[in-house]
Backbone as a printed PyTorch tensor [residue, N CA C, xyz], in Angstrom:
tensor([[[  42.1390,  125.9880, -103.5670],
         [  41.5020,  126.8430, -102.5890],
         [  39.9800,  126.7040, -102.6650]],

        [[  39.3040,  126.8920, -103.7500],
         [  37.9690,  126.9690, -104.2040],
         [  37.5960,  125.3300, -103.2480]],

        [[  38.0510,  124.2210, -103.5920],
         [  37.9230,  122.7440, -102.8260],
         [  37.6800,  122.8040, -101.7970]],

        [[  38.8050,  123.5140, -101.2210],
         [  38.9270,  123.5940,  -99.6450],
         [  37.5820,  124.7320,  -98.5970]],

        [[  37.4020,  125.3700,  -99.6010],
         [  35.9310,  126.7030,  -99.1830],
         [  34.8160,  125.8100,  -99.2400]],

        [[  34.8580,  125.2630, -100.4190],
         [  33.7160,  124.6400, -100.0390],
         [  33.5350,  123.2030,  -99.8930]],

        [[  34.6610,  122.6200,  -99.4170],
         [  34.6980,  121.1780,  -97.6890],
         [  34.1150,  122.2380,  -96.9710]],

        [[  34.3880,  122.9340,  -96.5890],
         [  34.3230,  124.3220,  -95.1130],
         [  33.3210,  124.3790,  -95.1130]],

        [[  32.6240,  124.8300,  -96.1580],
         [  31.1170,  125.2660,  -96.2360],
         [  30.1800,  123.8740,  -95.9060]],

        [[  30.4080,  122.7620,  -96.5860],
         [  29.4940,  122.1900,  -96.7980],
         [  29.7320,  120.9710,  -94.4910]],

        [[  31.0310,  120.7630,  -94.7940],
         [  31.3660,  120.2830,  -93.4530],
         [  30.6470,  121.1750,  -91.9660]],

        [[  30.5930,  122.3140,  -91.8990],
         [  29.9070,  123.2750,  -91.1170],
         [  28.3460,  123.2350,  -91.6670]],

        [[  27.6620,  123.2260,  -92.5390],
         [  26.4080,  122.7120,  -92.8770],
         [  26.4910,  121.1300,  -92.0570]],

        [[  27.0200,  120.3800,  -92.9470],
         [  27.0910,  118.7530,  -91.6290],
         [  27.1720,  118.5520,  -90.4710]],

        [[  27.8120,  119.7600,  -90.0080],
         [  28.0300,  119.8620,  -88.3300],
         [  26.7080,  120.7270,  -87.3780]],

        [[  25.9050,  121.3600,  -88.3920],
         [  25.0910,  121.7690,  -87.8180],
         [  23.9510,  121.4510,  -88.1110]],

        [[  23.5800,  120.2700,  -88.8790],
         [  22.6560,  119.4010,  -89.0980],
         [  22.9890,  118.7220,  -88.2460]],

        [[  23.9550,  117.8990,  -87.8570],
         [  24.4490,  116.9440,  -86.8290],
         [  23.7290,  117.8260,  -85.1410]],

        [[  23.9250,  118.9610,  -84.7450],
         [  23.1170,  119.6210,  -83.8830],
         [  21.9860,  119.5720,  -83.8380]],

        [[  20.9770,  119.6360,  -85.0030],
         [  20.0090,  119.3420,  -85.0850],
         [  19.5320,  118.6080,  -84.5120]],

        [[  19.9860,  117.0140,  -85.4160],
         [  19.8930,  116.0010,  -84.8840],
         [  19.6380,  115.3220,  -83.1980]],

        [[  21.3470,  116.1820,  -83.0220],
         [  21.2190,  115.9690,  -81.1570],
         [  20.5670,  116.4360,  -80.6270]],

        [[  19.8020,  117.9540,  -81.3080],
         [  18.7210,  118.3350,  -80.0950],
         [  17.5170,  117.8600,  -80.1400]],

        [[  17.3720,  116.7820,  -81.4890],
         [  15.7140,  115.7920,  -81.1440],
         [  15.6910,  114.8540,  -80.3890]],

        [[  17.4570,  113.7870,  -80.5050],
         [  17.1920,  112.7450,  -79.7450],
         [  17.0490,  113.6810,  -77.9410]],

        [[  18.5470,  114.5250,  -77.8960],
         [  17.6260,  115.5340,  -76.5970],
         [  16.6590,  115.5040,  -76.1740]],

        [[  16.1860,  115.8410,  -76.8040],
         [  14.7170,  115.9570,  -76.6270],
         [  13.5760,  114.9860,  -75.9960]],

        [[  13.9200,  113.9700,  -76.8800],
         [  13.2450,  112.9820,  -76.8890],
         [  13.2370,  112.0360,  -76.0360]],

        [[  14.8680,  111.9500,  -75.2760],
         [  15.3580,  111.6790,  -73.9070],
         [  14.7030,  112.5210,  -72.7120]],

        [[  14.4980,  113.7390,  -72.9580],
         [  14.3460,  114.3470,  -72.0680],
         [  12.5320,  113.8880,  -72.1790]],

        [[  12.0520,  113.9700,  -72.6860],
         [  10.6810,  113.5640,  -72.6250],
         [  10.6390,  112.6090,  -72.1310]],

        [[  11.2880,  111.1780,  -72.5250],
         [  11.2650,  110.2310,  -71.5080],
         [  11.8260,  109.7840,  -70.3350]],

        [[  13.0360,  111.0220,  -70.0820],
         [  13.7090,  111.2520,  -68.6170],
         [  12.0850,  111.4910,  -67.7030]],

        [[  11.4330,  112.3280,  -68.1670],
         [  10.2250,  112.8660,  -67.3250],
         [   8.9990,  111.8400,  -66.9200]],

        [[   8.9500,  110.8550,  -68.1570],
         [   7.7800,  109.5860,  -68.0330],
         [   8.7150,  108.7450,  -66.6450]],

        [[   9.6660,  108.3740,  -66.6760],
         [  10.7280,  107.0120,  -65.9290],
         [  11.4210,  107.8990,  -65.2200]],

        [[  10.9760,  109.3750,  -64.5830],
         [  11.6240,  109.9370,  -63.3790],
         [  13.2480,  109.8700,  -63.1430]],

        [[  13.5310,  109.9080,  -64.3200],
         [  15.5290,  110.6110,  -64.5820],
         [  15.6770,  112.1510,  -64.1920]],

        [[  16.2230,  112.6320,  -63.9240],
         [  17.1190,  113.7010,  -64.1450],
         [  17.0480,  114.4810,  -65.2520]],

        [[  16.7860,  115.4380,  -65.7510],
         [  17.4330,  115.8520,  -66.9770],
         [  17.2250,  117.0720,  -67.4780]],

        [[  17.6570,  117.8510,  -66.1500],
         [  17.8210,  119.4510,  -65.9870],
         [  18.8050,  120.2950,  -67.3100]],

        [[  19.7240,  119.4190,  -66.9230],
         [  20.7790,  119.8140,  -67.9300],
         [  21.1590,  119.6060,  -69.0190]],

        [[  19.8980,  118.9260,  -70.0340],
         [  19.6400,  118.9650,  -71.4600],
         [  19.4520,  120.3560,  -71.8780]],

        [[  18.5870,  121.2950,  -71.3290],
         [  18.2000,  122.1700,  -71.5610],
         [  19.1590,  123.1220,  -71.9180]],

        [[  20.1920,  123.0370,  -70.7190],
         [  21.7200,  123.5750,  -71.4520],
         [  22.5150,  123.3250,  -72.5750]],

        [[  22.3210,  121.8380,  -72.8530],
         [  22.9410,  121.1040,  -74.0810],
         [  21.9340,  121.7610,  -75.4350]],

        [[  20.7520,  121.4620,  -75.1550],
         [  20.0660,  121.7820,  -76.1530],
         [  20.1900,  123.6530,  -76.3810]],

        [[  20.1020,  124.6220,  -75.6590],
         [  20.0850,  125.9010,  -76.2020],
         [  21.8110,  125.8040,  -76.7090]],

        [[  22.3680,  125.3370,  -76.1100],
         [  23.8880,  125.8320,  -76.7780],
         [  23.9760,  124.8690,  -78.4560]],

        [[  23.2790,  123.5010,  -78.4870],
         [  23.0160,  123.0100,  -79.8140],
         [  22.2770,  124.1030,  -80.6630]],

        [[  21.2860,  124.5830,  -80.1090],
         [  20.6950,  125.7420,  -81.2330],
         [  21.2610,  126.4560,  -81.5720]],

        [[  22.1260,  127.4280,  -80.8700],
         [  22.8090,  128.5090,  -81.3440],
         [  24.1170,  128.2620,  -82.4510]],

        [[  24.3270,  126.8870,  -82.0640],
         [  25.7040,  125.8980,  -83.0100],
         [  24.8810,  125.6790,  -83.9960]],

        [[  23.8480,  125.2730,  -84.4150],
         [  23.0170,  124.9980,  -85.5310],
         [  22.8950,  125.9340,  -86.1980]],

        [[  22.8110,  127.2400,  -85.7920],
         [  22.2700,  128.2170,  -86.1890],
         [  23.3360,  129.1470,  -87.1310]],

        [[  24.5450,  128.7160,  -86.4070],
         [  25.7190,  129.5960,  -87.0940],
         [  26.4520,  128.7490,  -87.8160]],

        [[  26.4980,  127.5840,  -87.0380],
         [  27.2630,  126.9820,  -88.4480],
         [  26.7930,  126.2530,  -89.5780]],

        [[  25.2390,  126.4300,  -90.0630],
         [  24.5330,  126.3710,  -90.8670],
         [  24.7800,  128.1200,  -92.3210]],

        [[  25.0470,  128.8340,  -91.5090],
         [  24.9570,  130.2180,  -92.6520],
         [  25.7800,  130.4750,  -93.4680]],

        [[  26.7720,  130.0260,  -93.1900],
         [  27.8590,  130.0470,  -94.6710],
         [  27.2660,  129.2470,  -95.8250]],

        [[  26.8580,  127.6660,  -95.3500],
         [  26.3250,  127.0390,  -96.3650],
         [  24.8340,  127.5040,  -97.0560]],

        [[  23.9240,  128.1000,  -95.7560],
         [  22.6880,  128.3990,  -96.5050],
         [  23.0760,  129.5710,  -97.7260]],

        [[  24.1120,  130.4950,  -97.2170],
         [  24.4050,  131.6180,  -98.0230],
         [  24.7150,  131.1350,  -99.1450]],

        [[  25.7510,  130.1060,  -99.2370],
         [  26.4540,  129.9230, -100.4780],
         [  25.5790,  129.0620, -101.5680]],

        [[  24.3630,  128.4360, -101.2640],
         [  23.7060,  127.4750, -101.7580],
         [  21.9690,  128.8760, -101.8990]],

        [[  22.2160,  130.2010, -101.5070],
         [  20.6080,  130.5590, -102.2030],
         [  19.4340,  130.4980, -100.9570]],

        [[  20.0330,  129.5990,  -99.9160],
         [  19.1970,  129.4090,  -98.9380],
         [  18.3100,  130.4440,  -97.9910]],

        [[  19.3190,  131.7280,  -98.0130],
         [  19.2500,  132.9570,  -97.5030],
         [  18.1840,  133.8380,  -97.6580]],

        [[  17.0140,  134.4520,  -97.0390],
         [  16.0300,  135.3620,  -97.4320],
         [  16.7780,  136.5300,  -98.0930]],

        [[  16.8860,  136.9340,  -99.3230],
         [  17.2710,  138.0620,  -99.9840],
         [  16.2430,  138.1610, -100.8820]],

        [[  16.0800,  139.6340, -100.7400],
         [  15.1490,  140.5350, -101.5550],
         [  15.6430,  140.5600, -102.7870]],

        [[  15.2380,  140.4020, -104.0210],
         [  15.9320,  140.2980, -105.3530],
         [  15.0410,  140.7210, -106.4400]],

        [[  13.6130,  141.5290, -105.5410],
         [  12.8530,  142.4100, -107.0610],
         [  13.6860,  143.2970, -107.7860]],

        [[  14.4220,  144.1950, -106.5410],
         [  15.4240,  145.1110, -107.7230],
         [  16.2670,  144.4150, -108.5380]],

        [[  17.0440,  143.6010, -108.4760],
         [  17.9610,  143.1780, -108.4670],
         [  17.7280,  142.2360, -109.7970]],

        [[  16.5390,  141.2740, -110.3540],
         [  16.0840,  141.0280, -111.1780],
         [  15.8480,  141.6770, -112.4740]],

        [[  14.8320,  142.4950, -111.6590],
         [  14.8390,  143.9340, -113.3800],
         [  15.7710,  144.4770, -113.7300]],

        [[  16.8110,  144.3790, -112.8610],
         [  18.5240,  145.3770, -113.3470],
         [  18.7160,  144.6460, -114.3770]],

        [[  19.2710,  145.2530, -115.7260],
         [  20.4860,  145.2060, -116.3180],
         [  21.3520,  144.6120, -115.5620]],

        [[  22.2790,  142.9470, -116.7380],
         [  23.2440,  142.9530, -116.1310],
         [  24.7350,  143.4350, -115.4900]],

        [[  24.5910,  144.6230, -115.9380],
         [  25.9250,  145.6150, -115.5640],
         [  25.3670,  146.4700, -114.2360]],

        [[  24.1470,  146.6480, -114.2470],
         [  24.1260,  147.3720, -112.9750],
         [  23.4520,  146.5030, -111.9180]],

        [[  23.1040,  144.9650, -111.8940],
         [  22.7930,  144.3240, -111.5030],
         [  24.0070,  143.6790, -110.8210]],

        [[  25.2050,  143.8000, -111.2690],
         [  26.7420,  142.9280, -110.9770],
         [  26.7000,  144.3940, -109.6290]],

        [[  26.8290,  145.8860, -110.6410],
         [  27.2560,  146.2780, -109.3890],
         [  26.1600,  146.5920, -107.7310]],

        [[  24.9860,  146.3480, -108.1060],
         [  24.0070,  146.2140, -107.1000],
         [  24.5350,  144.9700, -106.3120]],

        [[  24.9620,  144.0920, -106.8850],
         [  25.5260,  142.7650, -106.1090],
         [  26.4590,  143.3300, -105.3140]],

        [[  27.6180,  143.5170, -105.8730],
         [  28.7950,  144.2820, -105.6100],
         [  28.4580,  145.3900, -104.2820]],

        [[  27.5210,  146.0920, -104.6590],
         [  26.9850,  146.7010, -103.8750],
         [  26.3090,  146.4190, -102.3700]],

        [[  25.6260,  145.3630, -102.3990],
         [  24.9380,  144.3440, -101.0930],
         [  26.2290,  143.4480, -100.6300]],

        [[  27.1470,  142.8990, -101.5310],
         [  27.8560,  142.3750, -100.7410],
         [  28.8740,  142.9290,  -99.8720]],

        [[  28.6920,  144.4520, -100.3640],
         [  30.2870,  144.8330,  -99.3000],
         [  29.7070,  145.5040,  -98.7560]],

        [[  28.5370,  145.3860,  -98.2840],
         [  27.4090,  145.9010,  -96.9490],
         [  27.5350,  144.7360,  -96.1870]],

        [[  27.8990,  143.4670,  -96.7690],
         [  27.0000,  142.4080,  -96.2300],
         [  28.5290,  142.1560,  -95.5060]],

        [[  29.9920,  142.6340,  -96.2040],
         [  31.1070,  142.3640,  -95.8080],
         [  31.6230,  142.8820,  -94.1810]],

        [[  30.8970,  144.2040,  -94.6790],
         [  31.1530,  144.9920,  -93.2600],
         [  30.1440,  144.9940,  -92.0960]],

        [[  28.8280,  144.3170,  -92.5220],
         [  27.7800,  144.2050,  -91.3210],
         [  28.3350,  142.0530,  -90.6720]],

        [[  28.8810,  141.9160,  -91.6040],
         [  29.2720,  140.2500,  -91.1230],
         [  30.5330,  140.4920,  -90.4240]],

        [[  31.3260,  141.1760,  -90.6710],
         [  32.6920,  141.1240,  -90.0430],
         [  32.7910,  142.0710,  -89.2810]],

        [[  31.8620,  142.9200,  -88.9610],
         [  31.2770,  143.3680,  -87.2570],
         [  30.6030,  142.4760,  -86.3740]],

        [[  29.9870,  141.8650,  -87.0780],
         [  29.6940,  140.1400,  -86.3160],
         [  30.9150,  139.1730,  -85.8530]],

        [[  31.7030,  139.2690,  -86.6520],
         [  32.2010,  138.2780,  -86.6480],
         [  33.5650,  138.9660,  -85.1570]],

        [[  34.1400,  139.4890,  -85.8320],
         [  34.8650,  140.3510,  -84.7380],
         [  34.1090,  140.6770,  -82.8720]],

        [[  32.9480,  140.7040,  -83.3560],
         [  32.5740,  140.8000,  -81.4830],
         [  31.9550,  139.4870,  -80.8980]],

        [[  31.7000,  138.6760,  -82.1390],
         [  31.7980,  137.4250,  -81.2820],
         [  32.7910,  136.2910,  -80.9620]],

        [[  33.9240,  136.7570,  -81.7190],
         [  35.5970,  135.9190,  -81.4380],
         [  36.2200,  137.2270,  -80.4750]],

        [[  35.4730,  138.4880,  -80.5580],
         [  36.0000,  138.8730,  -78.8840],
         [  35.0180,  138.4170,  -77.4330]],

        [[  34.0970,  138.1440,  -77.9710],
         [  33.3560,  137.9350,  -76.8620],
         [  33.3750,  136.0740,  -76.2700]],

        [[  33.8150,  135.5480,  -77.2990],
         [  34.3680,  134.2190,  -76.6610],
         [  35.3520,  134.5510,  -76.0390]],

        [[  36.4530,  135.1060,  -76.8530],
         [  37.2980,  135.1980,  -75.9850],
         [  37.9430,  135.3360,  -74.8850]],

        [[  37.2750,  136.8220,  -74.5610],
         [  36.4840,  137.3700,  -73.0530],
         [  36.0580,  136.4090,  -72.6180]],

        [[  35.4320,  135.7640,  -72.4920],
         [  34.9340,  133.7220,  -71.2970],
         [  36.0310,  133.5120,  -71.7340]],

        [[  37.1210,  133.3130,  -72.1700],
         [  37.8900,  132.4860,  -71.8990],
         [  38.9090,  133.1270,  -71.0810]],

        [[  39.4020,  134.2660,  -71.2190],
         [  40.3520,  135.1080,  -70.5380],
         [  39.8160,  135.2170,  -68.9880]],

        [[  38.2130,  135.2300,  -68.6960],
         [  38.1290,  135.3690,  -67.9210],
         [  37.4650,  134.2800,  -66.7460]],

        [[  37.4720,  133.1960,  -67.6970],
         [  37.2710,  132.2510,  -66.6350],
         [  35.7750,  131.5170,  -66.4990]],

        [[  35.0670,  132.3870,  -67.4680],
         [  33.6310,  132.7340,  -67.4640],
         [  32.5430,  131.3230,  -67.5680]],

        [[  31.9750,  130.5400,  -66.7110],
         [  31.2040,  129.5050,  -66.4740],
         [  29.7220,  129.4120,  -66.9650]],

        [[  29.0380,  128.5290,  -67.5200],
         [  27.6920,  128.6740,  -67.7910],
         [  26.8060,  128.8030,  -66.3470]],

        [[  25.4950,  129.4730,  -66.4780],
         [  25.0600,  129.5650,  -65.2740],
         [  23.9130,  128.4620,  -65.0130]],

        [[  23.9200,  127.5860,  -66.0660],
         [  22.7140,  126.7630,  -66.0120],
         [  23.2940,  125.4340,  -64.9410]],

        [[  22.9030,  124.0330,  -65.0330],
         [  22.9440,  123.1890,  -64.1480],
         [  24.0480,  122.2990,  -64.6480]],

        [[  24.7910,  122.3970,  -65.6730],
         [  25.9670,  121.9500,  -66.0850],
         [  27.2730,  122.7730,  -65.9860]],

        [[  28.0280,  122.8800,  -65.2830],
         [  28.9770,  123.6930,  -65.2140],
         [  30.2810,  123.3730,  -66.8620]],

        [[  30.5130,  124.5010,  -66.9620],
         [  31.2900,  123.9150,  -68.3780],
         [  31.6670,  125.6730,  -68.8100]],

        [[  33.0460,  125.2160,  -69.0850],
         [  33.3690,  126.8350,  -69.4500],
         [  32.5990,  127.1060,  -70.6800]],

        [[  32.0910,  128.3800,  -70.1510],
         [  31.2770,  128.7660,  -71.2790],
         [  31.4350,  129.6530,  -73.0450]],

        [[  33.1200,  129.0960,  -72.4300],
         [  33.6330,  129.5870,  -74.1330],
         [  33.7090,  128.3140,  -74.9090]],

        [[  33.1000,  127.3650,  -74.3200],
         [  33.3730,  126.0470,  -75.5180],
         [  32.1810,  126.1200,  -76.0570]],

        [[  31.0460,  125.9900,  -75.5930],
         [  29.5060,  126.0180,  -76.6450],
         [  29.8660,  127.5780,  -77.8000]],

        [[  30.5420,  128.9800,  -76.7730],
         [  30.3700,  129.9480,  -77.9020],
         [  31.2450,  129.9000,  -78.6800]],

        [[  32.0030,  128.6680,  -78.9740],
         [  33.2950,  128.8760,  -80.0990],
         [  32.3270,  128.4400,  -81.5660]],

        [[  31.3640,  127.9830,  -81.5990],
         [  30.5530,  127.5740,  -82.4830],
         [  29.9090,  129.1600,  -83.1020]],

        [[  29.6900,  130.3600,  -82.1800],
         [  29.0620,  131.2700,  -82.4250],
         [  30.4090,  131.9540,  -83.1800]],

        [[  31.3900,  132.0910,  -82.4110],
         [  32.7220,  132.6820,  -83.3690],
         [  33.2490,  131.7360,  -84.5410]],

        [[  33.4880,  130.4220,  -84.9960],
         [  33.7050,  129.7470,  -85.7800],
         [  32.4630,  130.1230,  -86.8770]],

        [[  30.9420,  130.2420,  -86.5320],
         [  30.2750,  129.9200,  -87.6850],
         [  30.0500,  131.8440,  -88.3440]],

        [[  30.3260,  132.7740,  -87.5910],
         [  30.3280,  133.7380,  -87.8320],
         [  31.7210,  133.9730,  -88.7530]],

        [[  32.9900,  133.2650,  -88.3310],
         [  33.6070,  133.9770,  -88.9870],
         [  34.1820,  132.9550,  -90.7900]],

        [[  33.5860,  131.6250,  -90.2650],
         [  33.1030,  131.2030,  -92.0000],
         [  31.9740,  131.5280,  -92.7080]],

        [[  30.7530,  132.5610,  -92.1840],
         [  30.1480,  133.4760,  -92.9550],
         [  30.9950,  134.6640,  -93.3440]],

        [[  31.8440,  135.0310,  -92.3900],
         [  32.6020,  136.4300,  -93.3870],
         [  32.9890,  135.4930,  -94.2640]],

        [[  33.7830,  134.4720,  -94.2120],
         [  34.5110,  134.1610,  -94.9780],
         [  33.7770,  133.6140,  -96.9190]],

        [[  32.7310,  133.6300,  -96.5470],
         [  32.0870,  132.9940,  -97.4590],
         [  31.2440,  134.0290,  -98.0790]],

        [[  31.2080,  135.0180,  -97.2630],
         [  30.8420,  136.4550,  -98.3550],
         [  31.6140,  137.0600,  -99.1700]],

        [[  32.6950,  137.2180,  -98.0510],
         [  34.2200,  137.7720,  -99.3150],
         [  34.6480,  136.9230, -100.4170]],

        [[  34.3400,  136.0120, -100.1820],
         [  34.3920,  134.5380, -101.4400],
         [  33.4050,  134.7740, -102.5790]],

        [[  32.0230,  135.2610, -102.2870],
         [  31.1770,  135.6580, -103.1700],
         [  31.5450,  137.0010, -103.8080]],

        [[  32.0190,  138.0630, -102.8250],
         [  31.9910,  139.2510, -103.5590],
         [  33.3120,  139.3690, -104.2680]],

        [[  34.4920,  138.6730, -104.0840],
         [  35.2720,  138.1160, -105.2570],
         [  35.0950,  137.7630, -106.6050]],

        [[  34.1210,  137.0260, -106.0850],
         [  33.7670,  136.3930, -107.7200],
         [  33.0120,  136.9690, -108.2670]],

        [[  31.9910,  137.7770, -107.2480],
         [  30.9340,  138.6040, -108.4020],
         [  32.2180,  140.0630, -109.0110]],

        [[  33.1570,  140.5700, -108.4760],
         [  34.2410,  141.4070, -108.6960],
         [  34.9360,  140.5630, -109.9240]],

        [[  35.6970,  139.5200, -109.6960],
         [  35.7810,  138.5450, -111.4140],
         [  34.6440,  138.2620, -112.4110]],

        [[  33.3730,  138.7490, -112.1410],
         [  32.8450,  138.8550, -113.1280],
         [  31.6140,  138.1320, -113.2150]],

        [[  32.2040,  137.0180, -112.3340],
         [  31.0020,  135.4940, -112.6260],
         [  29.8550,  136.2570, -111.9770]],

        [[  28.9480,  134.6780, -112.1250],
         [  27.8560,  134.7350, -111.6640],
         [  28.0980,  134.3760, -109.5550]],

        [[  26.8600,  135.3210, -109.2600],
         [  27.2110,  134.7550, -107.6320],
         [  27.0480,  133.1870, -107.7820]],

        [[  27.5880,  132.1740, -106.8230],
         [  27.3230,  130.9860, -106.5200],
         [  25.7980,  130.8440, -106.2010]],

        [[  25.0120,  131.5830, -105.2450],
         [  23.7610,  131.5590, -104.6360],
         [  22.9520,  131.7530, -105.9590]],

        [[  23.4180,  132.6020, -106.7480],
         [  22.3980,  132.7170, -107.8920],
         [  22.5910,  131.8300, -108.6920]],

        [[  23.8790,  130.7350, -109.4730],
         [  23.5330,  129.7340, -109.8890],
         [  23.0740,  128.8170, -109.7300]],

        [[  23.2280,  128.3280, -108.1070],
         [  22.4550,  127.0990, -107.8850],
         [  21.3320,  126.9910, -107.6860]],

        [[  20.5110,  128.2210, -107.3410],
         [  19.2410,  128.3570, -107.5260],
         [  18.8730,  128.2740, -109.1130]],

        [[  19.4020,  129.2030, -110.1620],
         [  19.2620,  128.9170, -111.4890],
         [  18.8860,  127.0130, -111.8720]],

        [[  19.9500,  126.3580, -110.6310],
         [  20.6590,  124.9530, -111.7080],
         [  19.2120,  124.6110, -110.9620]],

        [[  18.7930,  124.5100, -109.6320],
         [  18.0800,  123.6570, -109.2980],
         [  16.2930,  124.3220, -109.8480]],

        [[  15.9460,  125.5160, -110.3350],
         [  15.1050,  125.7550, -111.2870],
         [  14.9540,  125.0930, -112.6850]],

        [[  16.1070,  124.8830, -112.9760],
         [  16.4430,  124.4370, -114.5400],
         [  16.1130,  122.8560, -114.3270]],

        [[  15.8820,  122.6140, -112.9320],
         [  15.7870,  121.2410, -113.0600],
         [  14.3780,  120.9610, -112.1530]],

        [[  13.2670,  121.9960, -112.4910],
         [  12.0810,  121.9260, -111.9590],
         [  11.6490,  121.7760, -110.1850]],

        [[  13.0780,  121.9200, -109.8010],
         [  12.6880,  122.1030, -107.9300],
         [  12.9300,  123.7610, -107.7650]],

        [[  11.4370,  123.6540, -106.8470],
         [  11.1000,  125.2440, -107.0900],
         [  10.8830,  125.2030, -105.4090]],

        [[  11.3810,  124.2560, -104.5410],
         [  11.1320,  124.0870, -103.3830],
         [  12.0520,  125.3650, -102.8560]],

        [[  12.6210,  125.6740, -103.0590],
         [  13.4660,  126.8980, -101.9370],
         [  12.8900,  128.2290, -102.1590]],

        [[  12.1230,  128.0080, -102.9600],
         [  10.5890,  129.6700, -103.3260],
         [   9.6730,  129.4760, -102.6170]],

        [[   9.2690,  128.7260, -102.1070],
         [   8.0590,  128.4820, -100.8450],
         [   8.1740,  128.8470,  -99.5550]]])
């Protein structure tokens, strides 16, 4: 199981680097659609629906890897017993504010799909296929919180806090900047 969470994690990080990607060459097409007088109204559609796919299916992995802006002055000076349950504590905030996310945006795809619902920009395209990226990457962030607050509940260390530990221990201090 642990294998398979994190293919998930790290494959949805790849897939939304891969977005990335498409929205420079995008881009970059579209800049030269404009020099050599092409067409290319409807990048603009490709490209905002690439952002929002970048955007979500990037957060499971930033979460699970430390990537995440979290406040951690308290959380540092704790004792490790009341520091586990301060964890314990943020994560089943973090359980129930993600899986209110996650729940209204696999209803709200859904809804475009039940109802037929079209993008309004210059590409016509049902507009529940770009937001399945917003319900897919939302609901492998629940999934990847309840995975953390498991393990901080078994005891361990969070994942986010070791690999930041491992990659300190090994003098890259780049994700503190």
């Amino acid at each position: 199981m642990r294998r398979w969470l994190d293919l998930s994690y790290q494959g949805a990080g790849v897939l939304g680097a891969a977005c990335i990607a498409a929205i420079c060459v995008l881009m970059v097409a579209q800049t030269l659609g404009r020099q050599f007088g092409f067409p290319t109204g409807a990048i603009n559609d490709l490209v905002s629906w690439l952002c929002a796919a970048a955007a979500f299916l990037t957060m499971a992995h930033a979460f699970k890897h430390g990537d995440f802006v979290r406040v951690t002055l308290l959380l540092e000076k704790a004792a490790p017993p009341l520091r586990r349950r301060l964890e314990l504590v943020c994560l089943a905030i973090a359980v129930v504010a993600i899986g209110y996310l996650a729940f209204w945006a696999c209803r709200f795809t859904y809804q475009s799909w039940q109802f037929n619902e079209v993008a309004q920009g210059l590409w016509i395209v049902p507009i529940w296929i770009p937001q399945l990226s917003f319900a897919a990457g939302s609901l492998l962030f629940l999934v990847a919180v309840i995975d953390e607050f498991i393990l901080v509940l078994r005891g361990e260390l969070p994942t986010f806090v070791r690999l930041v530990q491992e990659r300190h221990a090994k003098g890259d201090f780049s994700s503190d900047l």
